[in-house]
N, CA, C and O of each residue as an XYZ file, in Angstrom:
304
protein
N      43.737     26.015     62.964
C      42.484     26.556     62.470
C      42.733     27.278     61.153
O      43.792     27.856     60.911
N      41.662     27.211     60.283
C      41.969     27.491     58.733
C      41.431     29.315     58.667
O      40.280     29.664     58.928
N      42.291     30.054     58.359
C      41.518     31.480     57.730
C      40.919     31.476     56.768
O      41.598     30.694     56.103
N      39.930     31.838     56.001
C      39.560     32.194     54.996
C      40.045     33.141     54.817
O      39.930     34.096     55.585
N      40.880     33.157     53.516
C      41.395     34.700     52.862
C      40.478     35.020     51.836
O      40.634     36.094     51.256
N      39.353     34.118     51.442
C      38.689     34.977     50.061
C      38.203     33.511     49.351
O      37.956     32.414     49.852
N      38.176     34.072     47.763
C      37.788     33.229     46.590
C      38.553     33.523     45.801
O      39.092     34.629     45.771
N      38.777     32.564     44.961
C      39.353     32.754     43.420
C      38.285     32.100     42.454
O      37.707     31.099     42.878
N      37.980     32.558     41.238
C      37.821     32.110     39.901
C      38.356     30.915     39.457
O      39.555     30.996     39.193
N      37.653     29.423     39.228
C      38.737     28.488     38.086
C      37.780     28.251     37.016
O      36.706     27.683     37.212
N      38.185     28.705     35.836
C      38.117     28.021     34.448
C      38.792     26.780     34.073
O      40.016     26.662     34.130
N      37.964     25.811     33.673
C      38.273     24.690     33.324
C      39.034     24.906     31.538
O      38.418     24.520     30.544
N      40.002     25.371     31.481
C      40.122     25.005     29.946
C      39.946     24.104     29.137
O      40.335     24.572     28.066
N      39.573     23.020     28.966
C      38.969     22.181     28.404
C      37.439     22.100     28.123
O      36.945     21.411     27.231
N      36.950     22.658     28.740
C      35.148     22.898     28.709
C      35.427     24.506     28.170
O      34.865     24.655     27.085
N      35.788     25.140     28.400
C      35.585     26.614     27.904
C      35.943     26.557     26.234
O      36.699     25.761     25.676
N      35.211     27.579     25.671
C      34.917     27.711     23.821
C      35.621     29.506     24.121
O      35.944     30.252     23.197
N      35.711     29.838     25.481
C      35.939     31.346     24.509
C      35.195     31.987     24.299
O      35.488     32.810     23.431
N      33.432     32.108     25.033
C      32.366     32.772     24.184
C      32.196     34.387     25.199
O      31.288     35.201     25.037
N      33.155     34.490     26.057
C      33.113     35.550     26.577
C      32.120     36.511     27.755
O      31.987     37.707     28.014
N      31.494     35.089     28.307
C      29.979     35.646     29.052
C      30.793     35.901     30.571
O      30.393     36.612     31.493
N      31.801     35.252     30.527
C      32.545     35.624     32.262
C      32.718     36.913     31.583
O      31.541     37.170     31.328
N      33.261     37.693     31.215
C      34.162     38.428     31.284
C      32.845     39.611     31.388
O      32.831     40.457     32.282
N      31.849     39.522     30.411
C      30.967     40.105     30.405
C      30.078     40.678     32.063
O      29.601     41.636     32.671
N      30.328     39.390     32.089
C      29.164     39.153     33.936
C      30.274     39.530     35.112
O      29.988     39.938     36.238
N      31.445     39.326     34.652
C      32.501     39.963     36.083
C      34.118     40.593     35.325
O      35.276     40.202     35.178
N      33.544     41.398     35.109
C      35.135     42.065     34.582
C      35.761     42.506     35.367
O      36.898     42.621     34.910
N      35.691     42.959     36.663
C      36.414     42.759     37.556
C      37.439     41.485     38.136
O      38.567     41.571     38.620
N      36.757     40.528     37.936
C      37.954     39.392     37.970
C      37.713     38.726     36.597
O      37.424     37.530     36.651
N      37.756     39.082     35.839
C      38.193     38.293     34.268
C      38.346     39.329     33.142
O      37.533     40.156     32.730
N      39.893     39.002     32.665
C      39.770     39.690     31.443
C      39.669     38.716     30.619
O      39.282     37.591     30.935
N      40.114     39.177     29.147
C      40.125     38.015     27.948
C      40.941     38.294     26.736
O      41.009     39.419     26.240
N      41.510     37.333     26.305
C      42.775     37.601     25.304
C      41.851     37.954     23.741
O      40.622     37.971     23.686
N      42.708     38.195     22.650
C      42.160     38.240     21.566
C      40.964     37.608     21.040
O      39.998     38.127     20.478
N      41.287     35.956     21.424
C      40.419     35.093     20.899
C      39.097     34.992     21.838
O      38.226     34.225     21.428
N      38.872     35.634     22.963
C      37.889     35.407     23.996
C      38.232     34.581     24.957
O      37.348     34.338     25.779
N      39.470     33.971     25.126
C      39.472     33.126     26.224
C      39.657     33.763     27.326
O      40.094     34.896     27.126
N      39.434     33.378     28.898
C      39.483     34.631     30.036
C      40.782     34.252     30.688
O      41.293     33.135     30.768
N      41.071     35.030     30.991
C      42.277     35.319     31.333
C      41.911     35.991     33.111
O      41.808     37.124     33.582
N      41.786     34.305     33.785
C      41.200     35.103     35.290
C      42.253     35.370     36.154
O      43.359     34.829     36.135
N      41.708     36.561     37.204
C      42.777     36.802     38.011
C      42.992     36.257     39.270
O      42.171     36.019     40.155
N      44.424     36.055     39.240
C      45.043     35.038     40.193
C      45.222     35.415     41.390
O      45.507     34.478     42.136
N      45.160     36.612     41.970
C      44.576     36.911     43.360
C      43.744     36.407     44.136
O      43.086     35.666     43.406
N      43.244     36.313     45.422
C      42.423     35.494     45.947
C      41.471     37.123     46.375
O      41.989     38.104     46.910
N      40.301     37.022     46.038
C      39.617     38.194     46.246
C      38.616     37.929     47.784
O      37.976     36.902     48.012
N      38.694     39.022     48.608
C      38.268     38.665     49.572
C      36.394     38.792     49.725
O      35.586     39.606     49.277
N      36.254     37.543     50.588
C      34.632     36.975     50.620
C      33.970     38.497     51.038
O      32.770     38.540     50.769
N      34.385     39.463     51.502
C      33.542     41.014     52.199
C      33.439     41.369     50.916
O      32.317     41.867     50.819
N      34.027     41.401     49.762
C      33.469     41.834     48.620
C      32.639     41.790     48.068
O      32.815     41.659     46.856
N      31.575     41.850     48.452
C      30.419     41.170     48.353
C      29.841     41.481     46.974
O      29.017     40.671     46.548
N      30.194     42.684     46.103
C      29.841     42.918     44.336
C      30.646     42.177     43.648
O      30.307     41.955     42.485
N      31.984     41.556     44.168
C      32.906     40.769     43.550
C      32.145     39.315     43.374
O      31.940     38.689     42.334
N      31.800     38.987     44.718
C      31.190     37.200     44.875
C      29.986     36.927     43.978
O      29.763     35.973     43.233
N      29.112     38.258     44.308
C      28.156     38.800     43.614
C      28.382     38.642     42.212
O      27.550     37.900     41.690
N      29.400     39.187     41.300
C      29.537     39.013     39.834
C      30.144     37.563     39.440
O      29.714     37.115     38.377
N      30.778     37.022     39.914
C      31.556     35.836     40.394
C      30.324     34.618     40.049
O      30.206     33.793     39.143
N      29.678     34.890     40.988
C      28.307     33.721     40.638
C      27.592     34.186     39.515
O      27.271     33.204     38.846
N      27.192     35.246     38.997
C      26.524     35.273     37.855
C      27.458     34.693     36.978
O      26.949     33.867     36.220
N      28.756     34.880     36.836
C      29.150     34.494     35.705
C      29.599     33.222     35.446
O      29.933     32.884     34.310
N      29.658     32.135     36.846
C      29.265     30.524     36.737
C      27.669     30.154     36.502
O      27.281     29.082     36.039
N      26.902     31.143     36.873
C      25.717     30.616     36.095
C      25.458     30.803     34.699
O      24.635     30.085     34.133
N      26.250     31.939     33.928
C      26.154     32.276     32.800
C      27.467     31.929     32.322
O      28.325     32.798     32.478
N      27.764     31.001     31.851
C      28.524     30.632     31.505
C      28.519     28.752     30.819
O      28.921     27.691     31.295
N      27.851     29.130     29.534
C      27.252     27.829     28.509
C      28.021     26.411     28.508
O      27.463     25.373     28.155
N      29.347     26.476     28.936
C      30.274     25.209     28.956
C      30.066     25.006     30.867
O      30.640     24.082     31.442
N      29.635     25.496     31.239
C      30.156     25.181     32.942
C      31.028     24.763     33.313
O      31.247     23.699     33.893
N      32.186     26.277     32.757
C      33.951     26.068     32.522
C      34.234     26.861     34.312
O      35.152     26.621     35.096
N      33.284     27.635     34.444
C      33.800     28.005     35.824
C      33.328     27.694     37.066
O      32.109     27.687     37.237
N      33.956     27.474     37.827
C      33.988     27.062     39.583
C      34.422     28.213     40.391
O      35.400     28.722     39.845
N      34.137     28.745     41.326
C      34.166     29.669     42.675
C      35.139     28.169     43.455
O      34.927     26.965     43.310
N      36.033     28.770     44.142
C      36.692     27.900     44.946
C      37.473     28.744     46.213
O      38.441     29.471     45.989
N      37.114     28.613     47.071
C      37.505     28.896     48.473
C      38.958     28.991     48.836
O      39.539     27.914     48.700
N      39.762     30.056     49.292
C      41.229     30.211     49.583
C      41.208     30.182     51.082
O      40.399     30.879     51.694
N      42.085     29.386     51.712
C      41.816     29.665     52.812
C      43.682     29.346     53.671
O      44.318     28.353     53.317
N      43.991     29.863     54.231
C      45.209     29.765     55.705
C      45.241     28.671     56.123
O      44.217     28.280     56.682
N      46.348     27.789     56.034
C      46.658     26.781     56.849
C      47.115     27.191     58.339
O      47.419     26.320     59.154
């Protein structure tokens, strides 16, 4: 049976420009280097977080390249 441990953040680098609206909409899981690219964090943040999942989806909806995906961590 599978655990869910959480979510992580994926940015597609190839669709992303760098325009900085993740980082804006969830700075809690995204920072960003000089140039604006995000620099997400590689932790798996857990689903009870609910202001985390919460900022998480705004910032795949706001986000002009639809460089980011929410993707499910889960226990083998």
């Amino acid at each position: 049976m599978k655990k869910d441990l959480g979510f992580v953040l994926r940015v597609d680098p190839i669709r992303c420009d760098g325009f900085g609206h993740c980082h804006e909409l969830a700075p809690e899981l995204v920072d960003i280097d000089e140039w604006g690219y995000p620099l997400i964090r590689q932790a798996a943040t857990s689903l009870h977080d609910r202001s985390a999942l919460r900022s998480a989806r705004f910032a795949v909806r706001g986000c002009p390249r639809q460089a980011l995906v929410i993707e499910r961590v889960s226990e083998d």
